[in-house]
LUMGUMAR-517194 format. One record per residue: residue number from 1; x, y, z of N, C-alpha, C in turn. Coordinates in steps of 0.05 Angstrom, whole numbers, plus 5000, padded with zeros to 4 digits. Layout:
! residues N
<rec num="NUM" n_east="X" n_north="Y" n_up="Z" ca_east="X" ca_north="Y" ca_up="Z" c_east="X" c_north="Y" c_up="Z"/>
...
This chain:
! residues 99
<rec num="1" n_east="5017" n_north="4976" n_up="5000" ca_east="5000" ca_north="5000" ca_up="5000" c_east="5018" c_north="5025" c_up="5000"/>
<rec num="2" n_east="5012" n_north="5049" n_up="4977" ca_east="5029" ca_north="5069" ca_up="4977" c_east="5015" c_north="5084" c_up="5005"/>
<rec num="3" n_east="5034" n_north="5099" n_up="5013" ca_east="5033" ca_north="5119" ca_up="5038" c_east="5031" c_north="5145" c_up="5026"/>
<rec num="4" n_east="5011" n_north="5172" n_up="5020" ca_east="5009" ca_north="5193" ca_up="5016" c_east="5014" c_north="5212" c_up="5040"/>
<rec num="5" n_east="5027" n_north="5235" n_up="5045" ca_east="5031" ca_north="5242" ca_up="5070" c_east="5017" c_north="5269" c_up="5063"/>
<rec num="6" n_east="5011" n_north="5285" n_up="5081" ca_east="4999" ca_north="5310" ca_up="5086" c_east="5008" c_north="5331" c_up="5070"/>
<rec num="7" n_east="5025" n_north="5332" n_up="5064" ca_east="5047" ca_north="5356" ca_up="5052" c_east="5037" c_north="5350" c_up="5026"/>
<rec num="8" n_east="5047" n_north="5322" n_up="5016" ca_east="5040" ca_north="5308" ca_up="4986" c_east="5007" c_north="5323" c_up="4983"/>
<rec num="9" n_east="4997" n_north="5322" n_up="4993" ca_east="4963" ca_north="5334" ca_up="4983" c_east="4971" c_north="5359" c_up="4986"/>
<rec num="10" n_east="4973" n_north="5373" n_up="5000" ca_east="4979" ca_north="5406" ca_up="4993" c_east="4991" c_north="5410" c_up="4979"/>
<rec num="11" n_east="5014" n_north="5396" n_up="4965" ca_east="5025" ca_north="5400" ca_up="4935" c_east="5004" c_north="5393" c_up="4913"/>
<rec num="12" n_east="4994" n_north="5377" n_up="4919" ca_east="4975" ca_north="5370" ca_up="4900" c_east="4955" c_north="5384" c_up="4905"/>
<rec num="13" n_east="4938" n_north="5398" n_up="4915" ca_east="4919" ca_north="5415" ca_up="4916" c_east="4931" c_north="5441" c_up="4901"/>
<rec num="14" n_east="4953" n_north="5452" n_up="4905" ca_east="4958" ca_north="5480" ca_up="4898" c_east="4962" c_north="5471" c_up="4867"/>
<rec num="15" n_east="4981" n_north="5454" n_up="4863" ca_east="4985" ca_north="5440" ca_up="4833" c_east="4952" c_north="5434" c_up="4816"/>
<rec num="16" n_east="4942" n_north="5427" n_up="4825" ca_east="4908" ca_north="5417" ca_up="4812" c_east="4894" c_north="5429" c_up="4827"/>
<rec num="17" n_east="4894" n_north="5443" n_up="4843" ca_east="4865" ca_north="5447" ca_up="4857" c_east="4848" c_north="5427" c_up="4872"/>
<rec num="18" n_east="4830" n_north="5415" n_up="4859" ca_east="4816" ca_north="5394" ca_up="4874" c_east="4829" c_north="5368" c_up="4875"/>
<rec num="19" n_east="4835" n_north="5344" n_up="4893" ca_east="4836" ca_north="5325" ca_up="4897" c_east="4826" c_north="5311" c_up="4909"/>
<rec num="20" n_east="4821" n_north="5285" n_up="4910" ca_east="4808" ca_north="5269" ca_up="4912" c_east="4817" c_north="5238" c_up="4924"/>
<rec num="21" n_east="4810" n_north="5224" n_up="4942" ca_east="4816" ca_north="5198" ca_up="4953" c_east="4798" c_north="5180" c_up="4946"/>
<rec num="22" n_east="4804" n_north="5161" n_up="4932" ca_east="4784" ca_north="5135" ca_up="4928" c_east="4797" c_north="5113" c_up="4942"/>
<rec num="23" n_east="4778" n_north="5109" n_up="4960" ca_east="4780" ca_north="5072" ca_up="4976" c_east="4775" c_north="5054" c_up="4972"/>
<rec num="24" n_east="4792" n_north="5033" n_up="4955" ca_east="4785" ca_north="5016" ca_up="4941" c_east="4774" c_north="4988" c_up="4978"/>
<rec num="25" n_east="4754" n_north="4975" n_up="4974" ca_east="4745" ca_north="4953" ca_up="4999" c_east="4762" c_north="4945" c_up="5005"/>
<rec num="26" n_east="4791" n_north="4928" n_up="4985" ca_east="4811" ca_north="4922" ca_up="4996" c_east="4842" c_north="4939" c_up="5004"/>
<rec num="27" n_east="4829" n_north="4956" n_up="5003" ca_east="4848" ca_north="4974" ca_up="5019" c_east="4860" c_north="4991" c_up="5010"/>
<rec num="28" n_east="4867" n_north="4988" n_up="4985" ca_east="4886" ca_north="5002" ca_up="4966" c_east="4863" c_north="5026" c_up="4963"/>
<rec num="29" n_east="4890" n_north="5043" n_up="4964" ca_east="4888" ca_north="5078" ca_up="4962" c_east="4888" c_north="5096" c_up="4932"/>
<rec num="30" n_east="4873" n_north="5106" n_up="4916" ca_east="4883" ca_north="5118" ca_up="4895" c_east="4882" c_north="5155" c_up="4896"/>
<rec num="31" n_east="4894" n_north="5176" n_up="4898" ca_east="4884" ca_north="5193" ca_up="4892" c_east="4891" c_north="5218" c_up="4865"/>
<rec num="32" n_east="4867" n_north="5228" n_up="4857" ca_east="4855" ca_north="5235" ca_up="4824" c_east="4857" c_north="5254" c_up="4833"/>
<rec num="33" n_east="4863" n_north="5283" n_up="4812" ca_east="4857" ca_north="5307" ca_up="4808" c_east="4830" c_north="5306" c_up="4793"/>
<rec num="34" n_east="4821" n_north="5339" n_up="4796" ca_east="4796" ca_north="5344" ca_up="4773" c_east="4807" c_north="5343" c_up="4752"/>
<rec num="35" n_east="4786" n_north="5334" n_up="4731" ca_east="4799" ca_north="5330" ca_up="4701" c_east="4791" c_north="5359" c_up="4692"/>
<rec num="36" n_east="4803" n_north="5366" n_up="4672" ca_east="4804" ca_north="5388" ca_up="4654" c_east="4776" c_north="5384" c_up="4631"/>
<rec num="37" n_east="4769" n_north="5406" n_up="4621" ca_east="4746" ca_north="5401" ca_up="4600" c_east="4758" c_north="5386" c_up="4582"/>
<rec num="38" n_east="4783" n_north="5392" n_up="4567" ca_east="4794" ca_north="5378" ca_up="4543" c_east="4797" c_north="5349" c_up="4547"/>
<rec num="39" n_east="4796" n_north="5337" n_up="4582" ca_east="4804" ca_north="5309" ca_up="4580" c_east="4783" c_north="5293" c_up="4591"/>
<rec num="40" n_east="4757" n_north="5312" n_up="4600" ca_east="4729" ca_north="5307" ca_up="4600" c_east="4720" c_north="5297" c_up="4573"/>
<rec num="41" n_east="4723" n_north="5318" n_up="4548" ca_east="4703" ca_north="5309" ca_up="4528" c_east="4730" c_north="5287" c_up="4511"/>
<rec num="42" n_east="4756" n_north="5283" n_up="4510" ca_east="4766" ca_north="5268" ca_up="4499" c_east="4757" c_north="5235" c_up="4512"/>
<rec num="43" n_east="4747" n_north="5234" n_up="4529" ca_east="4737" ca_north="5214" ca_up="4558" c_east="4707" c_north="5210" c_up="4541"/>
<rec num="44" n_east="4697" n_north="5231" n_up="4530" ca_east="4657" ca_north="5232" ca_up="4531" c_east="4664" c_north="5217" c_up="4503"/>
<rec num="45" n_east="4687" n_north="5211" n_up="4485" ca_east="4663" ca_north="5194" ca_up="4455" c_east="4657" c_north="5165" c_up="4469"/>
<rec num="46" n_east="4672" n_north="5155" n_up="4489" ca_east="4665" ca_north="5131" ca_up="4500" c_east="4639" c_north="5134" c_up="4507"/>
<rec num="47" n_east="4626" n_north="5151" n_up="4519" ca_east="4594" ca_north="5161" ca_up="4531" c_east="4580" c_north="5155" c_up="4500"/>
<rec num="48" n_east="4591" n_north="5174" n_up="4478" ca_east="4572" ca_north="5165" ca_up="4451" c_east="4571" c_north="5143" c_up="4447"/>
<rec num="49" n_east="4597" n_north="5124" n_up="4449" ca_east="4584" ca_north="5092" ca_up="4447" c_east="4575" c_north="5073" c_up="4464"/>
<rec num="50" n_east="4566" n_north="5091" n_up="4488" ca_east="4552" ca_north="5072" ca_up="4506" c_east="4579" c_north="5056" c_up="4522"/>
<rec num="51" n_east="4598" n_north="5065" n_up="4525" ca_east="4609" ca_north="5051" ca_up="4537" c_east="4615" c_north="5074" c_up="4566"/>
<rec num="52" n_east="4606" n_north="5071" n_up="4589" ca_east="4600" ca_north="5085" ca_up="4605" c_east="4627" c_north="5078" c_up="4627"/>
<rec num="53" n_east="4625" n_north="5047" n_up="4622" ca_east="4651" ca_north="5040" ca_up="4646" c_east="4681" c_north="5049" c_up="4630"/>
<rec num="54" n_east="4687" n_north="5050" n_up="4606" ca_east="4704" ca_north="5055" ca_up="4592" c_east="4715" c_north="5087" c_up="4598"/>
<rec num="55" n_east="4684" n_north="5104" n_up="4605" ca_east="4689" ca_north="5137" ca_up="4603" c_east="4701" c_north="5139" c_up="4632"/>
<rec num="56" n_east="4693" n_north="5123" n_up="4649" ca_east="4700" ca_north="5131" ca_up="4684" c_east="4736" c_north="5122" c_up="4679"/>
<rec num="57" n_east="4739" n_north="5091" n_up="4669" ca_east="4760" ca_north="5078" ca_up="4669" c_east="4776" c_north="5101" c_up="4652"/>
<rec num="58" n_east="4779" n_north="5111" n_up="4630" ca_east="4799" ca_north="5131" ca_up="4621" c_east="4802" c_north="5163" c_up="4637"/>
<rec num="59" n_east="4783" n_north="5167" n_up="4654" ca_east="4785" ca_north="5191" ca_up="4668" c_east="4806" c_north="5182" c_up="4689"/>
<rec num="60" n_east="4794" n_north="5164" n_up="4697" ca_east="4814" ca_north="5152" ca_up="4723" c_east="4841" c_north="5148" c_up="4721"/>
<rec num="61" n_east="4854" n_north="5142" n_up="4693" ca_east="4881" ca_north="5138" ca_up="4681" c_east="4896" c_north="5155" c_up="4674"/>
<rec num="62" n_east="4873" n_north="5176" n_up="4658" ca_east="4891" ca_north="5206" ca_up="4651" c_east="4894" c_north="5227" c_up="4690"/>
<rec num="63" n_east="4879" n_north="5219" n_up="4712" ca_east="4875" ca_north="5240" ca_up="4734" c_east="4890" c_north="5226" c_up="4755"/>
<rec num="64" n_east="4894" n_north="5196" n_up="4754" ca_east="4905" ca_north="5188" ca_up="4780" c_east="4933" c_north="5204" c_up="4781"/>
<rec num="65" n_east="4946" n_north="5217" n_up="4805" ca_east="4965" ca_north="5227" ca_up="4812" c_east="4976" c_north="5213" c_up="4833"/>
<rec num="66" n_east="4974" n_north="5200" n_up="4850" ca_east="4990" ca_north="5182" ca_up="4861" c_east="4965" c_north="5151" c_up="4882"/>
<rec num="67" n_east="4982" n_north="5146" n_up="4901" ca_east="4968" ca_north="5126" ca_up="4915" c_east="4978" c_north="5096" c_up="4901"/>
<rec num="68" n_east="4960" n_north="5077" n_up="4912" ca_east="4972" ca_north="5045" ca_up="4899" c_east="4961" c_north="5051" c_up="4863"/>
<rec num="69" n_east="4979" n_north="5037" n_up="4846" ca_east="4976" ca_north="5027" ca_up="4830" c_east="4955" c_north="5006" c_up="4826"/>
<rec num="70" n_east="4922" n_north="5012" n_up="4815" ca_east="4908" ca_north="4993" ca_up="4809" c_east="4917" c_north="4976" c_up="4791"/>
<rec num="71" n_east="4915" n_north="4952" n_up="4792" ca_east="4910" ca_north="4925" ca_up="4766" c_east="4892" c_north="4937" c_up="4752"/>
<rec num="72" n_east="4900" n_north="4944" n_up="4719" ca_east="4870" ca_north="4946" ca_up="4715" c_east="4862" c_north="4921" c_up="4700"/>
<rec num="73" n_east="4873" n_north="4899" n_up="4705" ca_east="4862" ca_north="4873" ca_up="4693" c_east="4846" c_north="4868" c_up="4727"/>
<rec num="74" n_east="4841" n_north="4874" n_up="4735" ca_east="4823" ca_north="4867" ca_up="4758" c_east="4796" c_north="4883" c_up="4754"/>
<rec num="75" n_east="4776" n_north="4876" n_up="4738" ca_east="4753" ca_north="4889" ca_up="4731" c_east="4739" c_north="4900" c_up="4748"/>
<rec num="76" n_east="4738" n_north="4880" n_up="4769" ca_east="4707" ca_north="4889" ca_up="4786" c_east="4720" c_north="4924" c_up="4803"/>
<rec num="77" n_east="4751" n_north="4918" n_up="4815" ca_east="4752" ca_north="4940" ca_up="4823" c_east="4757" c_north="4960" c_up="4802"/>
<rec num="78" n_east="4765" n_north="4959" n_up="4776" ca_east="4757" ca_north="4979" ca_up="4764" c_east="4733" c_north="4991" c_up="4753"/>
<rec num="79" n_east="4710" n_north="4975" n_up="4749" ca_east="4688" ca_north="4982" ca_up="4753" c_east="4671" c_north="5002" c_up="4768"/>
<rec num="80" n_east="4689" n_north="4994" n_up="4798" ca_east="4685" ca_north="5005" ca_up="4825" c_east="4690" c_north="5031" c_up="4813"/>
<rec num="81" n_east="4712" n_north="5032" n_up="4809" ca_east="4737" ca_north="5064" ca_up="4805" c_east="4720" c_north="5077" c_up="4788"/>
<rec num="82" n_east="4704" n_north="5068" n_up="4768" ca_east="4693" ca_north="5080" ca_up="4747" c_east="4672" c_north="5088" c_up="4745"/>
<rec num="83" n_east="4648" n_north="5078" n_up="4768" ca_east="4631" ca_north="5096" ca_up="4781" c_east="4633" c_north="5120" c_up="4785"/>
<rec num="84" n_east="4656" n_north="5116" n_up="4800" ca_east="4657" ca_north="5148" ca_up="4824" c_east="4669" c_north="5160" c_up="4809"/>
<rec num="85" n_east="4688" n_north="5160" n_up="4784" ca_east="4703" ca_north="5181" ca_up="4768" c_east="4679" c_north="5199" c_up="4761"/>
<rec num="86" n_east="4653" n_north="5193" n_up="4753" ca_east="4636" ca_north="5210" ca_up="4753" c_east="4618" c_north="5234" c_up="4773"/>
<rec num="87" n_east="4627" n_north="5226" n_up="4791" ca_east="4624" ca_north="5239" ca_up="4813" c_east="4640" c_north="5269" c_up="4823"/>
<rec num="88" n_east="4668" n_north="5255" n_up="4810" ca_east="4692" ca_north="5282" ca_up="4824" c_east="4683" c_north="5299" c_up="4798"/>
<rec num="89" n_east="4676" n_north="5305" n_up="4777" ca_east="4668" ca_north="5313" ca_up="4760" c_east="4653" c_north="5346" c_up="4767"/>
<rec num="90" n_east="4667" n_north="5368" n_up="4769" ca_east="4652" ca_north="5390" ca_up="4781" c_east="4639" c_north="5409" c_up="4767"/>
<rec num="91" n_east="4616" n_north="5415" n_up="4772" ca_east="4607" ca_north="5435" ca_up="4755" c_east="4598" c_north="5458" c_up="4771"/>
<rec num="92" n_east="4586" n_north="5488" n_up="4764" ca_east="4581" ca_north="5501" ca_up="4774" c_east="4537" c_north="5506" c_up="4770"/>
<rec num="93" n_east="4528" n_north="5506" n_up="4792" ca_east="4507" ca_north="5506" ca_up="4782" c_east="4486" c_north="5537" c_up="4770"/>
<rec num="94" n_east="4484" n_north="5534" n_up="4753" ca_east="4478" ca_north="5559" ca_up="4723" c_east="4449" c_north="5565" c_up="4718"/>
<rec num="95" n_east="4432" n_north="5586" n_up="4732" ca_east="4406" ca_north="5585" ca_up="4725" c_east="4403" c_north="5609" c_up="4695"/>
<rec num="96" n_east="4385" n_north="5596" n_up="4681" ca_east="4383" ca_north="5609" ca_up="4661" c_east="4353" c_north="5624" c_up="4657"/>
<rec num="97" n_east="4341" n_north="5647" n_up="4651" ca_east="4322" ca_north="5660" ca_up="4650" c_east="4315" c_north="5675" c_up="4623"/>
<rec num="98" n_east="4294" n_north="5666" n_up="4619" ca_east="4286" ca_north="5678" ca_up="4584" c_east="4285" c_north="5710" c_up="4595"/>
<rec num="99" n_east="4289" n_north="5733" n_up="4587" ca_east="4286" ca_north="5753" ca_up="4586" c_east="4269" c_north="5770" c_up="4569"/>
């Protein structure tokens, strides 16, 4: 199991801004920056083909910045990982009004 220490995230926060910890059940640690728009929609043609686990699984690859090295021949936990990549995903919320 990699060891992340306190300092390591405050480099990485000022470096990316947002970060993120994912807990994989068996223990292993990964943590992701926010993705950028350009590596959001290079991530979304997987979304046009319906491949949804594919869009989480390539966010997760281009954003992980440190923690254990996932297997990604171990499906189910990448599956896992590929949920939640949709989650750290931030947006601002935008009300719009006809005028």
């Amino acid at each position: 199991m990699s060891k992340v220490t306190a300092e390591q995230i405050a480099k990485w926060k000022e470096q990316y801004g947002s970060v993120f910890q994912l807990k994989l059940d068996s223990g292993e640690i990964a943590y992701v920056r926010q993705p950028t728009t350009q590596e959001i929609e290079y991530a979304s043609a997987n979304l046009m083909q319906g491949k949804t686990y594919t869009f989480g699984i390539t966010l997760f690859k281009t954003c992980q910045i440190g923690g254990d090295q996932i297997d990604a021949k171990q499906e189910a936990k990448m599956r896992g990982i590929a949920q939640q990549m949709t989650s750290i995903i931030e947006v601002t919320a935008v009300e719009v009004e006809k005028l």
